[in-house]
C-alpha positions in Angstrom: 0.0 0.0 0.0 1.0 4.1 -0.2 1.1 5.4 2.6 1.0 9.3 3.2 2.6 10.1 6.6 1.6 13.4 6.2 2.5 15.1 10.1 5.7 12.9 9.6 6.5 9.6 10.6 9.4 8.2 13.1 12.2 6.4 11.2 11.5 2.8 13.2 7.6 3.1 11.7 9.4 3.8 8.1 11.7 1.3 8.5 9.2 -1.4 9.4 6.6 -0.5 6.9 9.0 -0.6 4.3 10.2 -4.1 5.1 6.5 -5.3 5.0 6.2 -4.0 1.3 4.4 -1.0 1.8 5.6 3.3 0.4 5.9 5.6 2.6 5.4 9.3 1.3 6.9 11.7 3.8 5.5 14.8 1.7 3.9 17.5 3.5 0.9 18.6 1.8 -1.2 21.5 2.4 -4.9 21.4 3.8 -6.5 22.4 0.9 -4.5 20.2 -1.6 -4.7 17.5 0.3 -7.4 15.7 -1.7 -6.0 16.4 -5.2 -3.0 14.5 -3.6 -4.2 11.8 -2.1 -6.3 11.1 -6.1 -3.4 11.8 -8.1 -0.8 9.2 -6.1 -3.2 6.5 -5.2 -2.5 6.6 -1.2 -4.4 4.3 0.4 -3.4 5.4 4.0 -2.4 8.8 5.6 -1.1 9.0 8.6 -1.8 12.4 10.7 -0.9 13.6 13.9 -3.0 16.8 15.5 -2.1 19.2 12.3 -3.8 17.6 9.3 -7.7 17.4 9.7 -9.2 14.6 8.1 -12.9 15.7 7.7 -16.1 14.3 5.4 -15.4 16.9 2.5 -11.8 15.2 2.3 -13.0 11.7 3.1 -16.1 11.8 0.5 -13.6 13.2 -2.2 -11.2 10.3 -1.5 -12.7 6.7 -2.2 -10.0 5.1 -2.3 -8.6 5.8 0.9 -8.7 2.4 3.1 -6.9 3.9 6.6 -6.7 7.0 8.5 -4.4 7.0 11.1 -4.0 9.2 14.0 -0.7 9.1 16.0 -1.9 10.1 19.3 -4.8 9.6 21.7 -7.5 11.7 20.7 -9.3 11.9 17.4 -10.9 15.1 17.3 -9.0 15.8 14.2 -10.9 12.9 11.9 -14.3 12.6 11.1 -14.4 9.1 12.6 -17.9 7.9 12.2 -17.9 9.2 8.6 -14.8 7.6 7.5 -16.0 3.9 9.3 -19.5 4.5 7.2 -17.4 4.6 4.2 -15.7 1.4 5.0 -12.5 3.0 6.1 -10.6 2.0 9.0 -9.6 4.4 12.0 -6.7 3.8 13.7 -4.7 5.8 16.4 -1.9 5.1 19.2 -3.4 5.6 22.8 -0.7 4.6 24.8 2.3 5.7 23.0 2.8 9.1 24.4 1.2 8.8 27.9 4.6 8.5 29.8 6.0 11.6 27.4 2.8 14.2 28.7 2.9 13.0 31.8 6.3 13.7 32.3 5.7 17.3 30.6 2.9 17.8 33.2 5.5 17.7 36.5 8.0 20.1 34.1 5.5 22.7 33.4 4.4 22.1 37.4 8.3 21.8 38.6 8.9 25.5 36.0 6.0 27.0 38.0 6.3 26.4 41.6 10.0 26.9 41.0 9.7 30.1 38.8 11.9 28.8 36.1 10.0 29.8 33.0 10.8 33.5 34.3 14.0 33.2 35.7 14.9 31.3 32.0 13.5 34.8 30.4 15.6 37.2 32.8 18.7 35.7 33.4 20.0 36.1 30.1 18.9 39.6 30.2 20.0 40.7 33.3 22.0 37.5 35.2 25.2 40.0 34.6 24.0 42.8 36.1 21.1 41.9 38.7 21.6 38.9 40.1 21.3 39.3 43.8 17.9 40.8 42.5 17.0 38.1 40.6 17.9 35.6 43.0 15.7 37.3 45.7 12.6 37.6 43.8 13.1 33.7 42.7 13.8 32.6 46.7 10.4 31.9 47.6 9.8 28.9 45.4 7.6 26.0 46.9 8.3 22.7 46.7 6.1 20.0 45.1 5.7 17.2 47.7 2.6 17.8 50.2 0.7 19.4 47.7 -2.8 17.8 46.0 -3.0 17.0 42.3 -6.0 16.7 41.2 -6.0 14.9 37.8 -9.6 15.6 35.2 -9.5 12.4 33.3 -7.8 9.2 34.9 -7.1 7.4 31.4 -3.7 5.8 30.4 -2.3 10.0 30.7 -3.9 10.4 33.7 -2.3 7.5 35.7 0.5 8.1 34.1 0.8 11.6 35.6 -0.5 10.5 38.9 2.5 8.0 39.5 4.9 10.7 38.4 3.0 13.1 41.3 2.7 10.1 43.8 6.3 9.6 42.8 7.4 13.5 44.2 5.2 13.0 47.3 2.3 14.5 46.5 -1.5 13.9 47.9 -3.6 12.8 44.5 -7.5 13.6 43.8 -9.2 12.1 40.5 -12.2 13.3 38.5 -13.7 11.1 35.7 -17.1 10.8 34.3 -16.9 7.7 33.3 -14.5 5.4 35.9 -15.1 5.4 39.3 -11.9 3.9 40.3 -8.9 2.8 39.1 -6.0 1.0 40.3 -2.1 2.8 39.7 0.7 1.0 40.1 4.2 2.5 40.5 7.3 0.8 39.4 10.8 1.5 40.9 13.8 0.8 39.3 14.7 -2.5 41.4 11.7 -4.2 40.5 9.7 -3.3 43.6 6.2 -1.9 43.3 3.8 0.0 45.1 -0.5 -0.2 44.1 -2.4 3.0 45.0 -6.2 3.2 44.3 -7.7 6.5 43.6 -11.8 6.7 43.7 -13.3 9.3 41.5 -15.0 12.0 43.4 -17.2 15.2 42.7 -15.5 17.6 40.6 -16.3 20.5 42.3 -14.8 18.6 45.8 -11.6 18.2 43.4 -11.8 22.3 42.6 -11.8 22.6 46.6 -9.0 20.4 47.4 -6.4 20.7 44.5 -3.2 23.1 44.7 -2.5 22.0 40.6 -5.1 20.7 38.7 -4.5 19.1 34.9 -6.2 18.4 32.7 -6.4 14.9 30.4 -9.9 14.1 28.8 -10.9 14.2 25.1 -11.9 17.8 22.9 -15.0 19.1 24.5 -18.3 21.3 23.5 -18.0 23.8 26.4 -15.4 24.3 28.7 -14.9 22.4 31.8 -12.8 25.2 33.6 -14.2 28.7 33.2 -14.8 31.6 35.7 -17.0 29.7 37.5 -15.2 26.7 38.3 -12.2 29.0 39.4 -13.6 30.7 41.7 -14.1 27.5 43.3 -10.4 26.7 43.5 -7.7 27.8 46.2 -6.1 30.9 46.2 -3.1 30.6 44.6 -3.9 27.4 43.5 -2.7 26.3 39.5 -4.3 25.2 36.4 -2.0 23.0 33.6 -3.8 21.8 30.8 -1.6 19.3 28.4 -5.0 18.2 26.7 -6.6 19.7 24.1 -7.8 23.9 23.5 -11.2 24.8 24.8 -10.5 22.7 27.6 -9.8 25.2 29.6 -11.2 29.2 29.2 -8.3 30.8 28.2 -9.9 34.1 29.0 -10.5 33.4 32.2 -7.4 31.9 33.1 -5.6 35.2 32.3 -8.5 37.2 34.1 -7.4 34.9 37.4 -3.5 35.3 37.0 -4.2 39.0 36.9 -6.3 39.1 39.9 -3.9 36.5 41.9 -6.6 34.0 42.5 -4.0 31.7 40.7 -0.6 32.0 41.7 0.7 30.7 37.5 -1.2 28.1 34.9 0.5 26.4 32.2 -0.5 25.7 28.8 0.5 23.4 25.9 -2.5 23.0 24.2 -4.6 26.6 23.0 -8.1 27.3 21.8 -6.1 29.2 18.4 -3.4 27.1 17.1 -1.3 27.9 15.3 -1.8 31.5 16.4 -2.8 31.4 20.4 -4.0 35.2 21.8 -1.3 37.3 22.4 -2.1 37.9 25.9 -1.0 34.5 26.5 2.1 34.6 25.5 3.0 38.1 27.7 1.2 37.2 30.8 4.3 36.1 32.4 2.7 33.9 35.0 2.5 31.5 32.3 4.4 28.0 31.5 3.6 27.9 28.1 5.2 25.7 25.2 4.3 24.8 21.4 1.2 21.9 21.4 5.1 19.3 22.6 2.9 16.8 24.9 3.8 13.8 23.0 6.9 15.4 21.4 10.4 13.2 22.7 12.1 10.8 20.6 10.2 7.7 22.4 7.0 8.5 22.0 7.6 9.3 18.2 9.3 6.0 17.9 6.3 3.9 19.9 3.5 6.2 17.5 5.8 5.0 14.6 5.7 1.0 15.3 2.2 1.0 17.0 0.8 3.0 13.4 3.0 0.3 11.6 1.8 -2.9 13.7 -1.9 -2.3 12.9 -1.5 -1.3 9.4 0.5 -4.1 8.6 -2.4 -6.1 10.3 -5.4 -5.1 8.4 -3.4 -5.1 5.2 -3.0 -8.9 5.6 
């Protein structure tokens, strides 16, 4: 088969999709010539990560397409139930980049608490010349073990980031609509293990309790966090959201940072990418970085074989 890996591909998904036969086309093509594409070459599969939507116009104008691939968790980005009513198969990699967010999660919380994201912007600016200044206005960082996480969403991400928090000593709240409970298990590097269960409870008790809350459920309709739900929080308390734009009101997040009702947020995903608001990216009690959740070099490499795995599968 052709294959269009058209957000790009890790080499170890290439590599074993070549050896089963198949072409991979590494070609970035634009939105709107997307379809002409696809026609003209005679790919049967494209491969996509968050940037390329995959929507019915595209699908209906594309009958020979046979896969759609998604190399992350969520699908928001592909017109699923179209694409399986035209006989085409969905396909997407859940767990391939829960360990990488999870892990960007306690950075953006560690940058925060620790004020690194504004002693990275002044130090280079001023190290030289202020740095008994700078090193008093940074002294009153707090540290991360004692405080509550509470974690929106207690899928494979979810418990990822709740071992990582469990791990640094932290107390950990859960909020899910649709588990009640779920079982973590944390591995240590000798082989011993430690199981923790964690009950879901009423998200406005999590709101109460949480010193950092984050954020790891699917694209929604309406916002779960907005003004209202923040002025339920903790003073000073802090929002991350590595999940998807519109999770989270933007506006009102900035609105809270001004007023000190939250002591710093951090974002990685925004309600206008490519292009979030500007008053995001100079309110500077923001952690903010470029849509990198599932971004390391393992994660790439597990979306890469687990793509590869099932389309090798279903082309058998």
């Amino acid at each position: 088969m052709k294959i269009l890996a058209n957000d790009g591909l890790s080499q170890a998904g290439v590599d074993m999709l070549e050896k089963a036969g198949h072409k991979v086309i590494q070609t970035k093509v634009a939105q709107e010539r997307l379809a002409k594409y696809i026609n003209d070459n005679d790919i049967d599969v494209i491969l996509v990560r968050s940037a390329t939507k995959i929507r019915k116009d595209l699908i209906d104008a594309c009958p020979n397409l046979k896969i759609i691939g998604r190399g992350g968790v969520g699908l928001d980005n592909i017109d699923v139930d179209h694409a399986v009513s035209k006989g085409i198969k969905v396909i997407n990699t859940p767990a391939a980049s829960s360990d990488s967010v999870a892990e960007l999660v306690m950075a953006h919380a560690l940058s925060g608490f620790r004020f690194l994201h504004l002693a990275n912007r002044q130090m280079p600016l001023e190290g030289d010349s202020k740095f008994k200044e700078l090193k008093k206005s940074y002294a009153k960082g707090t540290e991360l073990k004692g405080k509550t996480m509470g974690i929106v969403g207690i899928g494979r991400i979810g418990q990822a980031t709740a071992k990582r928090a469990i791990g640094m000593g932290m107390n950990v709240v859960v909020h899910d609509k649709f588990t009640d409970e779920v079982d973590v298990r944390l591995d240590f590097f000798d082989g011993q293990h430690l199981d923790f269960h964690l009950k879901s409870i009423d998200f406005d008790d999590l709101l109460s309790k949480s010193d950092i809350i984050t954020f790891h459920v699917p694209s929604q309709k309406d916002y779960i966090l907005g003004a209202k739900e923040i002025e339920k929080m903790k003073d000073g308390a802090t929002v991350i959201n590595t999940a998807r734009g519109g999770v989270i009101e933007e506006k009102a997040i900035v609105e809270a940072l001004e007023s000190g009702k939250l002591s710093f947020a951090a974002i990685d995903v925004f309600e206008n990418e490519p292009t979030p608001e500007i008053k995001l990216l100079m309110q500077s009690k923001l952690s903010l970085s470029p849509h990198i959740g599932g971004a390391t070099t393992q994660a790439q490499d597990r979306i890469g074989i687990e793509l590869a795995e099932q389309i090798i599968q279903l082309s058998q």
